[in-house]
C-alpha positions as CSV (number, residue, x, y, z in Angstrom):
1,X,-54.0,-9.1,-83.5
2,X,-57.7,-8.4,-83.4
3,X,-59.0,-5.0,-83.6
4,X,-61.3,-3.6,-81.6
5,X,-64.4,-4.5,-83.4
6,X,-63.1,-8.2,-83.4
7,X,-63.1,-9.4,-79.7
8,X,-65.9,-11.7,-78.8
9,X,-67.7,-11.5,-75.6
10,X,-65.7,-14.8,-74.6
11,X,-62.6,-13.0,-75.6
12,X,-63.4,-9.8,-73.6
13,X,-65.0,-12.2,-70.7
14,X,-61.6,-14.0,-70.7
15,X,-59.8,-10.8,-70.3
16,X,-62.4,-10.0,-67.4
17,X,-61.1,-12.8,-65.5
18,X,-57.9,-12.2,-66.2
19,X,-58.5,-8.5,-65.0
20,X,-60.2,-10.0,-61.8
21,X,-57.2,-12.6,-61.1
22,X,-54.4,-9.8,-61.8
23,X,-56.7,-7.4,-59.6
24,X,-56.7,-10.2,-56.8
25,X,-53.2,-10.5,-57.1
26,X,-52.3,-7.1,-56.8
27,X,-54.5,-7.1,-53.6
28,X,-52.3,-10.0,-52.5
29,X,-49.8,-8.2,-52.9
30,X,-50.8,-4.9,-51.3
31,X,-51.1,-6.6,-48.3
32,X,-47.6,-8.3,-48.5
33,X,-46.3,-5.3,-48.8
34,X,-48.2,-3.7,-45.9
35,X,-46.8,-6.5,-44.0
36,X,-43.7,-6.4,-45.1
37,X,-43.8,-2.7,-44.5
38,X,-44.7,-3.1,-41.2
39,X,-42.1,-5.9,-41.0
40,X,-39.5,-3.5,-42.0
41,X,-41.0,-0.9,-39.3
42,X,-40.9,-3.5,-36.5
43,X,-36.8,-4.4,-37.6
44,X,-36.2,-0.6,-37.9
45,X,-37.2,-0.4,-34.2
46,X,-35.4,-3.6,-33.6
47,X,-32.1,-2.0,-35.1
48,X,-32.6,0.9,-33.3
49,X,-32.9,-1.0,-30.0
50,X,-30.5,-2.8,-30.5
51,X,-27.8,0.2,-31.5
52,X,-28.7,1.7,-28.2
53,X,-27.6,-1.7,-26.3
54,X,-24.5,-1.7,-28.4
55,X,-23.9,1.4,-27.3
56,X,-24.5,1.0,-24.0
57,X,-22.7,-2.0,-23.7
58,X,-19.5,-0.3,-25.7
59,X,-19.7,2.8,-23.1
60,X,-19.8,-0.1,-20.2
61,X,-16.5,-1.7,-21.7
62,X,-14.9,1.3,-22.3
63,X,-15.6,2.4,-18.7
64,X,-14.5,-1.5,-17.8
65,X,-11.4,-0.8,-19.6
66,X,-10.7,2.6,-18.2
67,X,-10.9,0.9,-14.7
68,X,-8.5,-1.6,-15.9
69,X,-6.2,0.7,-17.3
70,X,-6.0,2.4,-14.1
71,X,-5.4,-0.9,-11.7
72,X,-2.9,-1.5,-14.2
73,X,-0.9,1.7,-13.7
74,X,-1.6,1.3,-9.9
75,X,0.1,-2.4,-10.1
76,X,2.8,-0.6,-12.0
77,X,3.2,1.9,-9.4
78,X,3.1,-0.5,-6.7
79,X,5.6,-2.7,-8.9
80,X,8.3,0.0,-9.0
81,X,8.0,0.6,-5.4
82,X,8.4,-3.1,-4.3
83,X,11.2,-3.0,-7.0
84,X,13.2,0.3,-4.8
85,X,12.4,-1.0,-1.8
86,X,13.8,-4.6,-3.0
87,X,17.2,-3.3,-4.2
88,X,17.0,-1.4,-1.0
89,X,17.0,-4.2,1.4
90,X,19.2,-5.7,-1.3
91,X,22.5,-3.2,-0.5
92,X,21.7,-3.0,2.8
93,X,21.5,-6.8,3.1
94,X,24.9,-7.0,1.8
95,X,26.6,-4.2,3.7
96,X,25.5,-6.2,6.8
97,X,26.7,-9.5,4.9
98,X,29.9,-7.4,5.0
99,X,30.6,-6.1,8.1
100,X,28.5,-8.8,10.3
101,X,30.7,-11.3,12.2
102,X,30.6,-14.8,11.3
103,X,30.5,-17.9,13.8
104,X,34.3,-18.4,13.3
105,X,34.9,-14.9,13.6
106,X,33.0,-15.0,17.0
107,X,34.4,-18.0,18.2
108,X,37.7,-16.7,17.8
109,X,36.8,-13.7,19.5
110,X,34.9,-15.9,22.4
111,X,38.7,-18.2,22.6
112,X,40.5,-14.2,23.0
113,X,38.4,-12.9,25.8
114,X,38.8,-16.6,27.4
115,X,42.7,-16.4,27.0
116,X,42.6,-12.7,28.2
117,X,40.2,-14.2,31.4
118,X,43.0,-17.0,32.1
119,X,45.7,-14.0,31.9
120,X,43.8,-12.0,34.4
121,X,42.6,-14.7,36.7
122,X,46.9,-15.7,36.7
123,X,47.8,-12.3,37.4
124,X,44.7,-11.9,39.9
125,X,46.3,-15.0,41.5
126,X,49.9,-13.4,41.9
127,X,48.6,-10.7,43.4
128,X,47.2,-12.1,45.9
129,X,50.4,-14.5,46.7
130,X,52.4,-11.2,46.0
131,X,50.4,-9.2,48.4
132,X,50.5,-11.9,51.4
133,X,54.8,-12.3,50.7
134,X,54.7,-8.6,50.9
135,X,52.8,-9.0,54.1
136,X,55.1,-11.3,55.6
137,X,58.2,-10.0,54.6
138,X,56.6,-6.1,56.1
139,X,56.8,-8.4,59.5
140,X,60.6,-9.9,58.6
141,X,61.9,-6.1,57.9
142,X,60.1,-4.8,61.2
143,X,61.5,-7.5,63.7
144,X,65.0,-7.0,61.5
145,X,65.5,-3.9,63.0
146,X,64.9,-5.2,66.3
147,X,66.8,-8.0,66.0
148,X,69.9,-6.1,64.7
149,X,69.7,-3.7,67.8
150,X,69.3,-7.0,69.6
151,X,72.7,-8.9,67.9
152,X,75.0,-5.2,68.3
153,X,73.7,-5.4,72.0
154,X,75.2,-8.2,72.5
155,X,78.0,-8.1,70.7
């Protein structure tokens, strides 16, 4: 090293330059980092916006949700009524599959009453024949007398 007395005007005019390139270098770099700064600023902001749409957005699905959650337990609800009224219709549909009458069941029902018709439409028939023998034999039993008073007369 050189002491003080020892640097040259080349030395200390080498050092100026130096001085002048590091000074222009930190100027450089001032302004990189007053852009970068503002860089920074303009992100911050950014960030900021973009939190607030996040949150929004996170609010609006959660509300979505909520919504969903709620047709949900309406479906549900709805569910378990279709499901009673189902098992419902279900008993009753077999009490009537019970106690309804079948087509054979009918028919032999249908052949009964027709049977039962014949029997009534034989007996309806022998009354009548019945009722017109009673008629003439009525006649018979009113001339008998007469013609037993008739035969003792002459007798």
């Amino acid at each position: 090293m050189k002491s003080e007395n020892q640097f040259t005007n080349k030395d200390i005019q080498s050092l100026s330059t130096r001085v002048e390139g590091l000074s222009s270098t930190v100027g450089t770099l001032s302004t990189t980092v007053g852009t970068l700064s503002t860089t920074v600023d303009a992100l911050s902001s950014t960030v900021g916006t973009l939190s607030t749409t996040v949150d929004a957005l996170s609010k609006t699905v959660n509300e979505k949700f909520a919504q969903v959650d709620q047709k949900f337990a309406q479906a549900d609800s709805s569910f378990n009524r279709l499901t009673i009224a189902i098992l419902k219709l279900d008993e009753r549909l077999t009490r009537v599959e019970e106690t309804m009458a079948t087509k054979t069941d009918i028919s032999k029902i249908l052949d009964h009453i027709d049977a039962f018709t014949i029997r009534i439409e034989t007996y309806d028939r022998k009354a009548v024949i019945h009722d017109y023998r009673l008629r003439q034999n009525e006649e018979l039993l009113k001339n008998h007398d007469s013609r037993i008073v008739h035969l003792e007369t002459r007798a």
